[in-house]
Biopython code that builds the backbone (N, CA, C, O; Angstrom):
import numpy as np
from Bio.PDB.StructureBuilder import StructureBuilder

atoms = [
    (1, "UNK", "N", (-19.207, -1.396, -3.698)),
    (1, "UNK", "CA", (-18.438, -2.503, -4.243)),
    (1, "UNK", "C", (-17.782, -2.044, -5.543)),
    (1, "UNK", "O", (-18.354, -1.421, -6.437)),
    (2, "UNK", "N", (-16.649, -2.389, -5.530)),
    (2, "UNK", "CA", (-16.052, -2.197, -6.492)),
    (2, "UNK", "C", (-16.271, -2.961, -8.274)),
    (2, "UNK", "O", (-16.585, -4.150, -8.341)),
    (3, "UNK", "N", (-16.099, -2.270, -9.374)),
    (3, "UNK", "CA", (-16.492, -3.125, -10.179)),
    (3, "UNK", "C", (-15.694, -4.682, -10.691)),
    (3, "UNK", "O", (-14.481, -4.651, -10.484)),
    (4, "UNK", "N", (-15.958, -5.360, -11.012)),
    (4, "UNK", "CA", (-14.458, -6.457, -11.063)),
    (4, "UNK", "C", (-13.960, -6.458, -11.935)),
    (4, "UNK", "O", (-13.180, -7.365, -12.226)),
    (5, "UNK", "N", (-14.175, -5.575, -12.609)),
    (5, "UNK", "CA", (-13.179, -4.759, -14.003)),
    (5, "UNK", "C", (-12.402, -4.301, -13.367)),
    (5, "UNK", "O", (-11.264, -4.202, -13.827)),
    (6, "UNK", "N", (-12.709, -3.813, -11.988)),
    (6, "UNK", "CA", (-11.390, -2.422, -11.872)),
    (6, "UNK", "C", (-10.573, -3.192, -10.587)),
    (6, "UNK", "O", (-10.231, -2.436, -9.677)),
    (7, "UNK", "N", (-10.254, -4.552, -10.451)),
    (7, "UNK", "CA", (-10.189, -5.465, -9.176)),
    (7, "UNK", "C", (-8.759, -5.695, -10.029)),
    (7, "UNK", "O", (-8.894, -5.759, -11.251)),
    (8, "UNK", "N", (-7.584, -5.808, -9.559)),
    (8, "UNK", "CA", (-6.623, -6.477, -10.111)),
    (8, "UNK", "C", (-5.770, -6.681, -8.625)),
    (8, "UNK", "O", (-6.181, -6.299, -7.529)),
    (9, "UNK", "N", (-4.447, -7.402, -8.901)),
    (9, "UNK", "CA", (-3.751, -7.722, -7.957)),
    (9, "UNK", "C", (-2.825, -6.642, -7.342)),
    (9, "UNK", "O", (-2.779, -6.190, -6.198)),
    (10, "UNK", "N", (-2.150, -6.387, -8.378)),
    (10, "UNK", "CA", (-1.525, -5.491, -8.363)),
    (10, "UNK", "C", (-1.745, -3.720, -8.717)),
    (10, "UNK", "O", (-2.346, -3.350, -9.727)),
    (11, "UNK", "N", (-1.307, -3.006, -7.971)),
    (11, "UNK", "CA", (-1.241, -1.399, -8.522)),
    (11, "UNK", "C", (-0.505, -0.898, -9.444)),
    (11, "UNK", "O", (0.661, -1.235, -9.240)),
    (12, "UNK", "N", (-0.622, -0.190, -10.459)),
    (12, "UNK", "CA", (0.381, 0.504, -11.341)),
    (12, "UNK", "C", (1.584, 0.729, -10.811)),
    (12, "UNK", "O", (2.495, 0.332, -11.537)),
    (13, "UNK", "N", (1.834, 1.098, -10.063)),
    (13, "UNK", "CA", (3.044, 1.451, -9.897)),
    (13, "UNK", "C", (3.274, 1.214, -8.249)),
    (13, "UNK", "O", (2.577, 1.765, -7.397)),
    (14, "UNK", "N", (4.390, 0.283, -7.956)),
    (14, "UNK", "CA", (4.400, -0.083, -6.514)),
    (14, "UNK", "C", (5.112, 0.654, -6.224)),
    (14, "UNK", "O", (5.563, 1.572, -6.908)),
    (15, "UNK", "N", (5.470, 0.223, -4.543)),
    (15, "UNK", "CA", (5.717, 1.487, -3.423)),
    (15, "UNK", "C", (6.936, 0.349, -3.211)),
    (15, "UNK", "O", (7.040, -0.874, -3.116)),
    (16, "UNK", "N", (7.632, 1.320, -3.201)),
    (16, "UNK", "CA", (9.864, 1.025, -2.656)),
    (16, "UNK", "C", (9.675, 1.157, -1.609)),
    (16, "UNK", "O", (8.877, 2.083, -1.458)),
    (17, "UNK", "N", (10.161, 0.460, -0.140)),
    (17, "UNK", "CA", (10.365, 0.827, 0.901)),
    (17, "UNK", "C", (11.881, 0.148, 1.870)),
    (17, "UNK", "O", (12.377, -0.956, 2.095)),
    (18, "UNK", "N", (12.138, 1.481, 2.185)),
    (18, "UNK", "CA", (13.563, 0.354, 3.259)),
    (18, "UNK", "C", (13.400, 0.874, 4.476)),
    (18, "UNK", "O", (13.118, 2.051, 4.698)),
    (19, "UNK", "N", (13.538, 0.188, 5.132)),
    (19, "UNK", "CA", (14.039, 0.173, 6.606)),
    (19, "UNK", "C", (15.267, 0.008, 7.187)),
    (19, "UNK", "O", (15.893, -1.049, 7.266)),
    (20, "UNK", "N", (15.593, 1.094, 7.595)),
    (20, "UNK", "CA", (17.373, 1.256, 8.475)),
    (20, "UNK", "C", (17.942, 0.993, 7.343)),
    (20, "UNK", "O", (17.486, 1.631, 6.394)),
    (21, "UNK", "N", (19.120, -0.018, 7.029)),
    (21, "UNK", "CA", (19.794, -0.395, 5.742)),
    (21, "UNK", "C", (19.888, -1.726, 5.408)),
    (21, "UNK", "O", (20.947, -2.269, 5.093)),
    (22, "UNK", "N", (18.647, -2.358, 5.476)),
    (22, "UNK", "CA", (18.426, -3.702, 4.875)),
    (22, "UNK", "C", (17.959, -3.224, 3.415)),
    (22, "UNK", "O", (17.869, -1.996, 3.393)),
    (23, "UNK", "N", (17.677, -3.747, 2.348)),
    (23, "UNK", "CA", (17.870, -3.594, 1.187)),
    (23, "UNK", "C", (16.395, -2.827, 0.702)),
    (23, "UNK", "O", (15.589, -2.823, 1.632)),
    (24, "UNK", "N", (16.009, -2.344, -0.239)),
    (24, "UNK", "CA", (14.140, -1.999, -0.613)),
    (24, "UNK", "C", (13.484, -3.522, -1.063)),
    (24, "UNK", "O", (13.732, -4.433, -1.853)),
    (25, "UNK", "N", (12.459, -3.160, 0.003)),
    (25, "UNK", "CA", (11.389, -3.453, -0.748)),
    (25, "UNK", "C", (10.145, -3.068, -1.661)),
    (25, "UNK", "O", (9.627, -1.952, -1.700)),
    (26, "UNK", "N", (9.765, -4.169, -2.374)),
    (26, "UNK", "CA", (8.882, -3.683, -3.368)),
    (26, "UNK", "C", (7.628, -4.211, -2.814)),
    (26, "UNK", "O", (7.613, -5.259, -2.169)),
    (27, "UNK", "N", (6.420, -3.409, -3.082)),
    (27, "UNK", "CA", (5.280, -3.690, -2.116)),
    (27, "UNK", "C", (4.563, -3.308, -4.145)),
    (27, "UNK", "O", (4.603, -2.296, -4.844)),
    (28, "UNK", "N", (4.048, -4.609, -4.359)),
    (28, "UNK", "CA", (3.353, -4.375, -5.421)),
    (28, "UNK", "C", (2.101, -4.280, -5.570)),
    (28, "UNK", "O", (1.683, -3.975, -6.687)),
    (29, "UNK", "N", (0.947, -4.571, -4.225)),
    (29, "UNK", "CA", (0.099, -4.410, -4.293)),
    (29, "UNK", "C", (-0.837, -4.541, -2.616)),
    (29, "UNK", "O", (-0.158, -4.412, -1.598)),
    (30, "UNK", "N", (-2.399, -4.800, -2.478)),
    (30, "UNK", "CA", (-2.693, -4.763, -1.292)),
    (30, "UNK", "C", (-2.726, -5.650, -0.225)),
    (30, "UNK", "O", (-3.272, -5.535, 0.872)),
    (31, "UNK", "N", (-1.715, -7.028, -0.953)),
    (31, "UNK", "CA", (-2.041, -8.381, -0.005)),
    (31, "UNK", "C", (-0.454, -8.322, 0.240)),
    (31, "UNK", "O", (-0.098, -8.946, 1.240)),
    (32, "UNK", "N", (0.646, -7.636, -0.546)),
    (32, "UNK", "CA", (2.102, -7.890, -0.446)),
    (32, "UNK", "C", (1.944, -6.412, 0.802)),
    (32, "UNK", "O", (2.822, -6.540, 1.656)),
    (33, "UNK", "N", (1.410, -5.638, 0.954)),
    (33, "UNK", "CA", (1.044, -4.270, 1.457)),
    (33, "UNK", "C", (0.757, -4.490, 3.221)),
    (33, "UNK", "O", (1.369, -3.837, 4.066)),
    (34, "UNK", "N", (-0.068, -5.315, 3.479)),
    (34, "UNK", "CA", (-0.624, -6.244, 4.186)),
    (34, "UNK", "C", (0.478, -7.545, 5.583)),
    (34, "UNK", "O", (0.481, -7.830, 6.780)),
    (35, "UNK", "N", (1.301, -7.931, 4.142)),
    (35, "UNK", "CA", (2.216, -8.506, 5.148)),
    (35, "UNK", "C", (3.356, -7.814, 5.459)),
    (35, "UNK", "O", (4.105, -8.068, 6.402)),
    (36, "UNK", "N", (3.496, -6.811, 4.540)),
    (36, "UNK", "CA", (4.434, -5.580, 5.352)),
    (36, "UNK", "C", (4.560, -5.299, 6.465)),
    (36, "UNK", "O", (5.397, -5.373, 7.365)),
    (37, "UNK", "N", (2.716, -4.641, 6.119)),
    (37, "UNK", "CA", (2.258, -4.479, 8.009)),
    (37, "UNK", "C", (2.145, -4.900, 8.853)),
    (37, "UNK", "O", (2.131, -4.386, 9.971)),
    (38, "UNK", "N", (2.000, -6.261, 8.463)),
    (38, "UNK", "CA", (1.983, -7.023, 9.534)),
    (38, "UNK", "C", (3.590, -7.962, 10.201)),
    (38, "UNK", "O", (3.639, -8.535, 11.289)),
    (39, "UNK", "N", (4.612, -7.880, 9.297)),
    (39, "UNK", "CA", (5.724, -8.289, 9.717)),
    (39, "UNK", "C", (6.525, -8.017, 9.741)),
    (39, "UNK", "O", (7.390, -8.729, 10.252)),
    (40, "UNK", "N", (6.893, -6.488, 9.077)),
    (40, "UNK", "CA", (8.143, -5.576, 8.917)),
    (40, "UNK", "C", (7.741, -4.297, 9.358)),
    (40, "UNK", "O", (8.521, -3.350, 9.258)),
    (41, "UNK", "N", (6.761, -4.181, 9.771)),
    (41, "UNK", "CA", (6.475, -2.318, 10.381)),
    (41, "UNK", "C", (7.070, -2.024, 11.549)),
    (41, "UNK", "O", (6.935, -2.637, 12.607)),
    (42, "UNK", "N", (7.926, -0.791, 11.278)),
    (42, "UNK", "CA", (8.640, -0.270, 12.268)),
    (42, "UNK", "C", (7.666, 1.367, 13.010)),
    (42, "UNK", "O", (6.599, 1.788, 12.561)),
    (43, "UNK", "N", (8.270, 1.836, 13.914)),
    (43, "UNK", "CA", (7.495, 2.946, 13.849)),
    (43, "UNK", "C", (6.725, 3.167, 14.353)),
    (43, "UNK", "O", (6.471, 2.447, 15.319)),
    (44, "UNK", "N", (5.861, 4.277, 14.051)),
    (44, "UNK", "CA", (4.960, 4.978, 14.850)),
    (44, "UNK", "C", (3.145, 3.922, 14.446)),
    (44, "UNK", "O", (3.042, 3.579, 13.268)),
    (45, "UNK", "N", (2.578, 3.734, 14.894)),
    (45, "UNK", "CA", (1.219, 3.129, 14.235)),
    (45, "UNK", "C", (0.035, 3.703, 14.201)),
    (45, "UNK", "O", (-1.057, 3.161, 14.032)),
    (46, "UNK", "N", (0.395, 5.335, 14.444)),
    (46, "UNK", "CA", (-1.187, 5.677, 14.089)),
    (46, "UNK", "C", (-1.492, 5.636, 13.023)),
    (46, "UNK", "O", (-2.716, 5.555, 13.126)),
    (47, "UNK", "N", (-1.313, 5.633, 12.203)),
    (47, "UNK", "CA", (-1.991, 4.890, 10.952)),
    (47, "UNK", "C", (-2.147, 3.603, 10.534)),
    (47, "UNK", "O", (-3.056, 3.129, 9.852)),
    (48, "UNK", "N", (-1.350, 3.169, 10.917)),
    (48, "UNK", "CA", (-1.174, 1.637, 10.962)),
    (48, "UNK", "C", (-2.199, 0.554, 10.861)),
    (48, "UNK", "O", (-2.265, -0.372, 10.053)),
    (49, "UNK", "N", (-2.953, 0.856, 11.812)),
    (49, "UNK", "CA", (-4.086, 0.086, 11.942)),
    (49, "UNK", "C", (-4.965, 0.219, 10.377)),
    (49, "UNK", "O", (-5.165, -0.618, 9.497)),
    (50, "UNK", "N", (-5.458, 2.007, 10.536)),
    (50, "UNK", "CA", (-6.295, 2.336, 9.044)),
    (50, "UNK", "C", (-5.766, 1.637, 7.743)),
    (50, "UNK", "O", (-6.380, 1.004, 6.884)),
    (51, "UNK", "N", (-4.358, 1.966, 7.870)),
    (51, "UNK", "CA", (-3.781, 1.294, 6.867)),
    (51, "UNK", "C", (-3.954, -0.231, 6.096)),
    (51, "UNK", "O", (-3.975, -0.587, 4.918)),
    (52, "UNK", "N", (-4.094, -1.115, 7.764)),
    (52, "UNK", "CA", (-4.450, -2.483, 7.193)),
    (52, "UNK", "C", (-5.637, -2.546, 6.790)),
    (52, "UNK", "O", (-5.938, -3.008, 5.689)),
    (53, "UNK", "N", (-6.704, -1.958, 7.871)),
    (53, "UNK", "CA", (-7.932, -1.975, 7.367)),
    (53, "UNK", "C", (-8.314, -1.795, 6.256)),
    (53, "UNK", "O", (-9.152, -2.571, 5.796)),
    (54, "UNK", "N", (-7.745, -0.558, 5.362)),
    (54, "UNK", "CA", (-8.040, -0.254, 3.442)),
    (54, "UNK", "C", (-7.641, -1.363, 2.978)),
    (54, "UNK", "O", (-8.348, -2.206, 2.426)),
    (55, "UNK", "N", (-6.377, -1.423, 3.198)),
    (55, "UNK", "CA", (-5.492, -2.759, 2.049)),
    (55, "UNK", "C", (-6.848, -4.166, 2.307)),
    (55, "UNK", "O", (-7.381, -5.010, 1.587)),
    (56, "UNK", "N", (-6.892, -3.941, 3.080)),
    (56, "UNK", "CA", (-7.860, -5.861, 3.515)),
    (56, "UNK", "C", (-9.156, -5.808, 2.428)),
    (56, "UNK", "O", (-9.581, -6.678, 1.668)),
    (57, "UNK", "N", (-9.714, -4.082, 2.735)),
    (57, "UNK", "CA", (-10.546, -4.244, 1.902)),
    (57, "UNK", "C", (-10.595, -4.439, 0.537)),
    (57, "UNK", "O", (-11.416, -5.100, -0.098)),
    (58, "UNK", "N", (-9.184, -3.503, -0.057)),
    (58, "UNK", "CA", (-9.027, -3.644, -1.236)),
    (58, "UNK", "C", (-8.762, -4.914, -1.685)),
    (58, "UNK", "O", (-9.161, -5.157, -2.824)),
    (59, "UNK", "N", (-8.200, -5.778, -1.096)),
    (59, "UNK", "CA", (-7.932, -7.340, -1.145)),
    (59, "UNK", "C", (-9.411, -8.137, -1.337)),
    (59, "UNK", "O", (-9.599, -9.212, -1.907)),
    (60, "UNK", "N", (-10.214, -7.424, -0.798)),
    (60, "UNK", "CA", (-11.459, -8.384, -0.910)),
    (60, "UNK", "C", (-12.302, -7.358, -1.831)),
    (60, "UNK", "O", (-13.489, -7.671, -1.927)),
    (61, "UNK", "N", (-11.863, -6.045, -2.615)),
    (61, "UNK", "CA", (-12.806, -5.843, -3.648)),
    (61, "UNK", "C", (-13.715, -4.611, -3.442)),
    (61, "UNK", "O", (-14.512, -4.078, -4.214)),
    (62, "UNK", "N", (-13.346, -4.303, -2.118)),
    (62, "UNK", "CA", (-14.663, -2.974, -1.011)),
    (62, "UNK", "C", (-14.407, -2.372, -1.746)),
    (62, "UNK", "O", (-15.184, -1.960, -2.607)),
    (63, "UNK", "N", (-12.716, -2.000, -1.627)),
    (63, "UNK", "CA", (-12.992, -0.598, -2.280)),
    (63, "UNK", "C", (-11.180, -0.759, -3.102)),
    (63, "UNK", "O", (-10.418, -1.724, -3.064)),
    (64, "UNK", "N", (-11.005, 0.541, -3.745)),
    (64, "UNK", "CA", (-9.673, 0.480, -4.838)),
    (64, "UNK", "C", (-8.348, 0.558, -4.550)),
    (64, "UNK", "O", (-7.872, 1.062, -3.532)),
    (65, "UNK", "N", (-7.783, 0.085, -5.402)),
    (65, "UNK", "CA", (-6.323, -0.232, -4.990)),
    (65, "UNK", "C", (-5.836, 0.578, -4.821)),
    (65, "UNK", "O", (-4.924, 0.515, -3.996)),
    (66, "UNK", "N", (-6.143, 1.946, -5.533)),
    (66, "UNK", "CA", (-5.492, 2.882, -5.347)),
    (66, "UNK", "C", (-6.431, 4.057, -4.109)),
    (66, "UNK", "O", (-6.315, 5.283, -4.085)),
    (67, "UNK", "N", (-7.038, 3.474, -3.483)),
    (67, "UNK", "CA", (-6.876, 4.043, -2.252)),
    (67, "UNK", "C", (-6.376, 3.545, -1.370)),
    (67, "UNK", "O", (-5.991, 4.264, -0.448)),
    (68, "UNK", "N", (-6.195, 2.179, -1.313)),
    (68, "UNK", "CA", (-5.443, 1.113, -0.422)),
    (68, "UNK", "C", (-3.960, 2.036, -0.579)),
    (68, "UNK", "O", (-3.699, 2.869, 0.289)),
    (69, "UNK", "N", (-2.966, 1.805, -1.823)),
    (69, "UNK", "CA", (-2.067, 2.292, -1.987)),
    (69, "UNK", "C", (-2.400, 3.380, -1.434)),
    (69, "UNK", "O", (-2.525, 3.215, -0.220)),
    (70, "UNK", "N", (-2.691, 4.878, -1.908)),
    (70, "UNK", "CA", (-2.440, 5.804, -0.858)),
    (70, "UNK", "C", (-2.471, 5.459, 0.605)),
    (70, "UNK", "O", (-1.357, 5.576, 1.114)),
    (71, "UNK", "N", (-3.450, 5.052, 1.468)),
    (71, "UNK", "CA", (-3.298, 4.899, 2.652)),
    (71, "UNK", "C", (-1.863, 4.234, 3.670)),
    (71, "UNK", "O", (-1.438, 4.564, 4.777)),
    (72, "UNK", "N", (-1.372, 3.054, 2.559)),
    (72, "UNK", "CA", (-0.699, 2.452, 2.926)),
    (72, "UNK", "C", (1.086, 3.787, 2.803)),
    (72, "UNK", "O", (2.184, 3.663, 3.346)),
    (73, "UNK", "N", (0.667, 4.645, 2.064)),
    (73, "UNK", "CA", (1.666, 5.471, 1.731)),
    (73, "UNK", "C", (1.810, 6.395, 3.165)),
    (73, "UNK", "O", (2.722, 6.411, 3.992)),
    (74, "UNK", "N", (0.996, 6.879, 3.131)),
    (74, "UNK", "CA", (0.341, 7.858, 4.261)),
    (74, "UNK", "C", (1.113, 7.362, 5.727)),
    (74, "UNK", "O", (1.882, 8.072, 6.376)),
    (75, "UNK", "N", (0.707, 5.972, 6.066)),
    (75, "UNK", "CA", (1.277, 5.163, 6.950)),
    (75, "UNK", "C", (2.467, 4.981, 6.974)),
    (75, "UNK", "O", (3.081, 5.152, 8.027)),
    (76, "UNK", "N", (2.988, 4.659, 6.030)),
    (76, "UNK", "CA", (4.584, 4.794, 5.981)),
    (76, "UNK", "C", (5.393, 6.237, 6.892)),
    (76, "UNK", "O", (6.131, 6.347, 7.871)),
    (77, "UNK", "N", (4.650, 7.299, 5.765)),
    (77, "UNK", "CA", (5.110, 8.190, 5.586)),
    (77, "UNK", "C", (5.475, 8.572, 7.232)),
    (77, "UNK", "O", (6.604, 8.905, 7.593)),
    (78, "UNK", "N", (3.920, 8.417, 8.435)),
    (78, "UNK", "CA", (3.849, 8.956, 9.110)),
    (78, "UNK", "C", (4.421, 7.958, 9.846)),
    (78, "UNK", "O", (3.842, 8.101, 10.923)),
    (79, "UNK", "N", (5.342, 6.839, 10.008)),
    (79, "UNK", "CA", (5.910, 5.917, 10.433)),
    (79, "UNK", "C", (7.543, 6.501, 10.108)),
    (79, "UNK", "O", (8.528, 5.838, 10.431)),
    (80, "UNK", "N", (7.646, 8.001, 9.340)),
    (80, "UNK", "CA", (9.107, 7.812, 9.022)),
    (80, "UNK", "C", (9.985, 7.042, 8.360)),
    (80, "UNK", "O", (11.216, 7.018, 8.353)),
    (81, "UNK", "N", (8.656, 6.032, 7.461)),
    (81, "UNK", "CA", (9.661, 5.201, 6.486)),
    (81, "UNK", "C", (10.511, 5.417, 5.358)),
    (81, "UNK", "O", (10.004, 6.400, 4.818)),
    (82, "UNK", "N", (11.064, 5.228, 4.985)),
    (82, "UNK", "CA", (11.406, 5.797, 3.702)),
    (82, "UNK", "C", (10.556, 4.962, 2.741)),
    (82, "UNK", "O", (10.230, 3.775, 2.780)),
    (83, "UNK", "N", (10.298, 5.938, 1.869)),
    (83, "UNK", "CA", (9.486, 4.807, 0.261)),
    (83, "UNK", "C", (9.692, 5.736, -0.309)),
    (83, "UNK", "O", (9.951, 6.849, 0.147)),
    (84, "UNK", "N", (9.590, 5.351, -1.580)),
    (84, "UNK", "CA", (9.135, 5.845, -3.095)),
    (84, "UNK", "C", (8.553, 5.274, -3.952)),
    (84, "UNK", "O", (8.755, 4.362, -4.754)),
    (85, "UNK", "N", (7.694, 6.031, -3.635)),
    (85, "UNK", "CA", (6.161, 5.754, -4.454)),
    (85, "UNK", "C", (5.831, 7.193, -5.761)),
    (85, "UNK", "O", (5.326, 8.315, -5.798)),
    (86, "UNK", "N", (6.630, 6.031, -6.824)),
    (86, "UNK", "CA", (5.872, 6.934, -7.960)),
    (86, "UNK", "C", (4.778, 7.130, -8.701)),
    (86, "UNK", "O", (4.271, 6.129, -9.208)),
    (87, "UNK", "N", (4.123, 8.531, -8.951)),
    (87, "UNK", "CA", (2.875, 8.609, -8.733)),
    (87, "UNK", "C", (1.573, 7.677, -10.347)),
    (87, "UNK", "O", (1.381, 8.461, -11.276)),
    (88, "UNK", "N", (1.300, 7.120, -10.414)),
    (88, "UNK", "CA", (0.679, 6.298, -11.801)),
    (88, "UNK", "C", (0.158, 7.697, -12.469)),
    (88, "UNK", "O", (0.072, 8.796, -11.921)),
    (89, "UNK", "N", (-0.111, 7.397, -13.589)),
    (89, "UNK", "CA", (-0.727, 8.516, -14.811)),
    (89, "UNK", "C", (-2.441, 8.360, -14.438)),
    (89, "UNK", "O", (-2.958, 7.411, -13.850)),
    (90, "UNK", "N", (-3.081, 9.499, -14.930)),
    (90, "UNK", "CA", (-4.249, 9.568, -14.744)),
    (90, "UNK", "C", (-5.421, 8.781, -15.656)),
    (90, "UNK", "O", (-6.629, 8.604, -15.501)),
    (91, "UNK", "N", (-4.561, 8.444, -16.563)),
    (91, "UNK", "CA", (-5.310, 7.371, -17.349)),
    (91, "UNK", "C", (-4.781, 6.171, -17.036)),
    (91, "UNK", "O", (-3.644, 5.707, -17.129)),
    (92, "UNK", "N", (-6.383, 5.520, -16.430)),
    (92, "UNK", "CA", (-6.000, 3.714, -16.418)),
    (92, "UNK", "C", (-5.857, 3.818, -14.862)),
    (92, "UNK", "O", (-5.454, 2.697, -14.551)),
    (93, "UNK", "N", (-5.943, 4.383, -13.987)),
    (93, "UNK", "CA", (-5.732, 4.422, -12.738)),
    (93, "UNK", "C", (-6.677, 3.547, -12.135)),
    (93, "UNK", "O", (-7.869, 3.403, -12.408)),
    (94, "UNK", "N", (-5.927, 2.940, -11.211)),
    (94, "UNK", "CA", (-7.052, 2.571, -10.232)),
    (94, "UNK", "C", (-7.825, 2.458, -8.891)),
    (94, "UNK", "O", (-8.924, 1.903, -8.857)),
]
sb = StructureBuilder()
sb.init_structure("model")
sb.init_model(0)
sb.init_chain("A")
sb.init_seg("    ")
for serial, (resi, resn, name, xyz) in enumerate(atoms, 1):
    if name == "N":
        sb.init_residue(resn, " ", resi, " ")
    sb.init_atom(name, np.array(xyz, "f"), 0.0, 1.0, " ", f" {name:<3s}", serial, name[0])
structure = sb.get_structure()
């Protein structure tokens, strides 16, 4: 369990994503991350699934945002999405 010091809504630094040429989105954290996946995912889904699974947890506290965020990156990535995800500083991370 995560501590609830280190529980926030949002991640340092969110993830840009577009699809085909509708405009970016901003995915600021693991519940905005979440309905991505679940209503705008294009693509391939082997990750997909893992993907929701982290974010859900991180939403309920299991485990950190910033592994949610990576995973959810990962998924993209291997979905061929475009994002940009810039990387947070090592202090204060979460």
């Amino acid at each position: 369990m995560i501590p609830a010091t280190d529980i926030t809504k949002e991640w340092i630094e969110p993830v840009y994503v577009q699809i085909d040429m509708r405009s970016p989105q901003i995915i600021r954290g693991p519940e905005e991350a979440l309905a991505f996946l679940a209503n705008d995912w294009v693509g391939s889904r082997t990750k997909h699934e893992f993907a929701r699974e982290i974010c859900a947890a991180a939403v309920l506290g299991q485990i950190s945002n910033a592994t949610a965020r990576l995973a959810f990156i990962d998924a993209a990535a291997d979905a061929r999405i475009m994002t940009c995800a810039p990387l947070p500083g090592i202090k204060g991370e979460q």
